[in-house]
C-alpha angles and dihedrals in degrees: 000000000000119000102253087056081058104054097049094046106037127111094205087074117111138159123268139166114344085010087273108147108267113214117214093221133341079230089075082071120117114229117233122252117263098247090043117123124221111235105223130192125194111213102191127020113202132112099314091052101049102038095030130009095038103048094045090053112024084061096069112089085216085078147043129196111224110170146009134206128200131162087221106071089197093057094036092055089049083050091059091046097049093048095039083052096050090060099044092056086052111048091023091234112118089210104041086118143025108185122208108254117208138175090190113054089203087061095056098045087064084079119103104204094066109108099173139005134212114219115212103150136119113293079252091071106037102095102044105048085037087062094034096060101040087055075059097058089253128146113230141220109184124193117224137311104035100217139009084223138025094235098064087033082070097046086045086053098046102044086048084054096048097042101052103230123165100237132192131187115204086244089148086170085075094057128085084232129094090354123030089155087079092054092047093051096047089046087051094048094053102046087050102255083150094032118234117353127241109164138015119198128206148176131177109180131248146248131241122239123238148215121270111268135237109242100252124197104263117250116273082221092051125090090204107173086052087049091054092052116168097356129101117276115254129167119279124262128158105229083059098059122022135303117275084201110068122316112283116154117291142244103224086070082073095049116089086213094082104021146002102252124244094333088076095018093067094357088077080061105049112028078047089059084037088060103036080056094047100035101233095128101142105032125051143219118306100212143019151163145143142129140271139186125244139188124261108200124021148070092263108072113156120123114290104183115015131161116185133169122215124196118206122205089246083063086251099151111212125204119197111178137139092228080080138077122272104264148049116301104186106184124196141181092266106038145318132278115197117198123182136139086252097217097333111137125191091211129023082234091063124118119264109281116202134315130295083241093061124110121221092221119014124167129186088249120030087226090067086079095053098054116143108233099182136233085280095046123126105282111197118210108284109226112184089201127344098242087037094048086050086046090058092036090059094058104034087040083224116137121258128233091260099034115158109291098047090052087048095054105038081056099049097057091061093052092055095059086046088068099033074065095065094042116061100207135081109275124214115220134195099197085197104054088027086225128142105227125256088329107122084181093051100049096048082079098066088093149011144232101260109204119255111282104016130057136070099296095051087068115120104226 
C-alpha cells in the first residue's frame, strides 16, 4: 500500500491544527515494493527543471516522470517533449511514454496516480503547490527558498509534518554530490576542529538593478493572472516574468513581488550551511539587524548591497555582507574554516560565484582539514544527491537530510534579514514563538496580503 492510499483509508487519521489530516507516525507507512515505481510530476518547467531537478531525478529507474505543469503552455509542451524524449533515448521505443500535459498544476494534482511531485517554480508559488499537494498524499521536492514569508513557511512545515510527506529543499550544499566539501566543513566545525565558534561570515552576491518596462500584451500561451498568484496584480512585461525565447535566467528573480533578492536567493545555501556547522537547525537567530541598498527607479527592485549581523542563542555572531567572498567563513577560537562552490555553477545562467583564485575549502592552517574527529565523532546525515536522497526517502519513509524544518528555518532567517533591510533598528527575535519582540511594525512582515483566490490561506483543509 502506497502512502497516499493511506492516507485516504486509514482509520489513524485524525484531524489536527488548520483541520489538515495528522499522521501518528511516518513509520505506519507501508514501503513500496521493490519493483514499484514512483509516480513524479513535474509542476514548472523553466531553467531549474530542465538543466537541474529533472535530470537528476528522471534518470533513477525507482521513479518515472508522468506528467508536467507550467503556466506557461509553450514551456509545458516542451516539458512533455523533453521528458517523452528522454524516455525514448533510453528504452529505444518512440511511445514509451505520453506525459499529461497542464497549464493549471491543481489540475494536475487531482490525478491519483501521482505519487510525488517535483517544484520548480518562482519563490511566489512554492508554498502553496508544496501544501496542496501533500493534502493530497504527495511526496514533495521544493526548490529554494521554501516560502516568500515566514508566515506561510510555518503552515508549509507543519502540514508537511502532519501529514507525513517525505520533503525534500533543493539545499545541494547538504549532498555528497556535487559538493562534499560542504558536508565535510560543516563535520569538521561540529566536532571543534576550530574550537568554539565565535563568529560565522557569509556573502551571497547581488543583483543588478534595471531600467522601467514598456507594458507588453500578455502572451496568448501564458495564464498571467495564475502566474501572478497571490501577488498584486501589475501590467505584464517580459522582463518581469521569464523569457518566451529560451530559458535564460528570468526577471521576476529582481522584483520583490515575487521574491526577496540574493538574501533568499543564496542565502537559502549558505545560512542554511551556517546553520548545518553550527547545529541550529531548528531555531533560529535572536537578534538582527543591518542595512541594504535599494534601487530608486526600475522594474527591477530587489537589494543590491546589504550587510546584516545576526546574533544566535549559543553568542555565535553572524555576518552576512556583500563586501565578503562567496562562501561560508566559520571562525573559531582556534582558527578559521572557509567553505564556497569555488566557480560551480548549477546553471550555466547563475551569478558569478567566486573567483577562479578561490579555494573550495580553505582553513587558516592546512592541518584544520585534516582534523580527526574519532569513531564517536559527530556524523552528519550522508546524501548521495539531493533528488536521489528524496527518491530513497519515499520508499524507505526516512527523512531526508533537508526535510521541512530545516527548510523553514534556513528560510526564515533570510527573510528576516530581509526585513531587518527595510528597518533600520536592531530587531529582537524568539525563534520559538517567531515572533519579533515587542516590534508591532516588525511583525506585521511576517506575512503578506495574498490576492483573492490564490495563496496559502485560500487553501480548502
Amino acid at each position: 500500500m502506497k502512502r497516499r492510499d493511506f492516507l485516504k483509508s486509514s482509520a489513524a487519521v485524525t484531524a489536527g491544527a488548520f483541520g489538515i489530516p495528522t499522521i501518528v507516525s511516518s513509520s505506519a507507512f507501508a514501503k513500496y515494493r521493490p519493483n514499484d515505481k514512483i509516480n513524479v510530476a513535474q509542476i514548472g518547467f523553466g531553467r531549474i527543471a530542465m538543466t537541474h531537478d529533472l535530470p537528476e531525478t528522471i534518470k533513477h529507474d525507482m521513479c518515472r516522470v508522468v506528467a508536467v505543469a507550467d503556466v506557461d503552455m509553450n514551456r509545458a509542451k516542451h516539458g512533455k517533449k523533453w521528458i517523452d524524449g528522454y524516455y525514448a533515448k533510453k528504452t529505444g521505443k518512440d511511445n514509451y511514454m505520453d506525459t499529461k500535459v497542464y497549464q493549471d498544476y491543481r489540475e494536475m494534482l487531482q490525478d491519483p496516480s501521482i505519487d510525488a511531485v517535483i517544484i520548480s517554480t518562482p519563490d511566489h508559488w512554492h508554498a502553496q503547490p508544496a501544501i496542496e499537494a501533500a493534502l493530497k498524499g504527495m511526496d514533495v521536492y521544493l526548490q529554494k527558498p521554501a516560502a516568500l514569508t515566514i508566515a506561510e513557511g510555518r503552515m508549509m512545515s507543519d502540514i508537511m509534518s502532519r501529514t507525513g510527506t517525505i520533503f525534500q529543499i533543493g539545499s545541494q550544499q547538504r549532498s555528497v554530490r556535487p559538493w562534499p566539501h560542504f558536508k565535510k566543513a560543516c563535520e569538521l566545525v561540529r566536532n571543534g576542529a576550530v574550537g568554539k565558534i565565535t563568529n560565522i561570515q557569509i556573502a551571497l552576491g547581488t543583483d543588478p538593478g534595471g531600467k522601467d518596462e514598456p507594458e507588453m500584451p500578455v502572451p496568448a500561451n501564458l495564464d498571467y493572472d495564475l502566474w501572478l498568484g497571490s501577488t498584486p496584480n501589475v501590467y505584464y512585461t517580459e522582463k518581469r516574468v521569464h523569457p518566451q525565447k529560451g530559458y535564460g535566467r528570468p526577471g521576476w528573480l529582481r522584483c520583490e513581488q515575487f521574491g526577496a533578492g540574493m538574501i533568499t536567493g543564496w542565502g537559502a545555501h549558505h545560512l542554511d550551511t551556517a546553520h548545518w556547522g553550527m547545529g541550529t537547525e531548528f531555531t533560529g537567530p535572536i537578534e538582527v539587524e543591518g542595512t541594504a541598498k535599494f534601487p530608486t527607479s526600475g522594474l527591477w527592485n530587489v537589494h543590491g548591497n546589504y550587510d546584516l549581523h545576526y546574533k544566535y542563542a549559543n553568542g555565535v555572531k553572524m555576518h552576512v555582507s556583500s563586501q565578503y567572498p562567496n562562501g561560508v567563513k566559520f571562525i573559531g577560537e582556534e582558527g578559521w574554516i572557509f567553505v564556497s562552490r569555488g566557480n560551480v555553477k548549477v546553471t550555466s545562467s547563475d551569478p558569478n560565484v567566486g573567483d577562479s583564485s578561490m579555494k573550495a575549502l580553505d582553513a587558516s592552517d592546512p592541518k584544520l582539514l585534516k582534523y580527526d574527529i574519532g569513531p564517536n565523532g559527530i556524523k552528519l546525515y550522508e546524501s548521495p544527491e539531493q533528488h536521489l536522497d528524496w527518491l530513497e526517502c519515499i520508499r524507505s519513509r526516512r527523512q531526508p537530510v533537508a526535510p521541512a524544518e530545516v527548510a523553514h528555518r534556513s528560510c526564515s532567517a533570510c527573510l528576516l534579514g530581509h526585513i531587518a533591510m527595510k528597518l533600520p533598528r536592531k530587531l529582537r527575535w524568539n525563534p520559538n514563538t517567531e515572533q519579533f519582540v515587542n516590534d508591532e511594525q516588525a511583525n506585521a512582515m511576517l506575512s503578506r496580503p495574498q490576492r483573492s483566490g490564490y495563496g496559502t490561506t485560500n487553501i480548502k483543509m
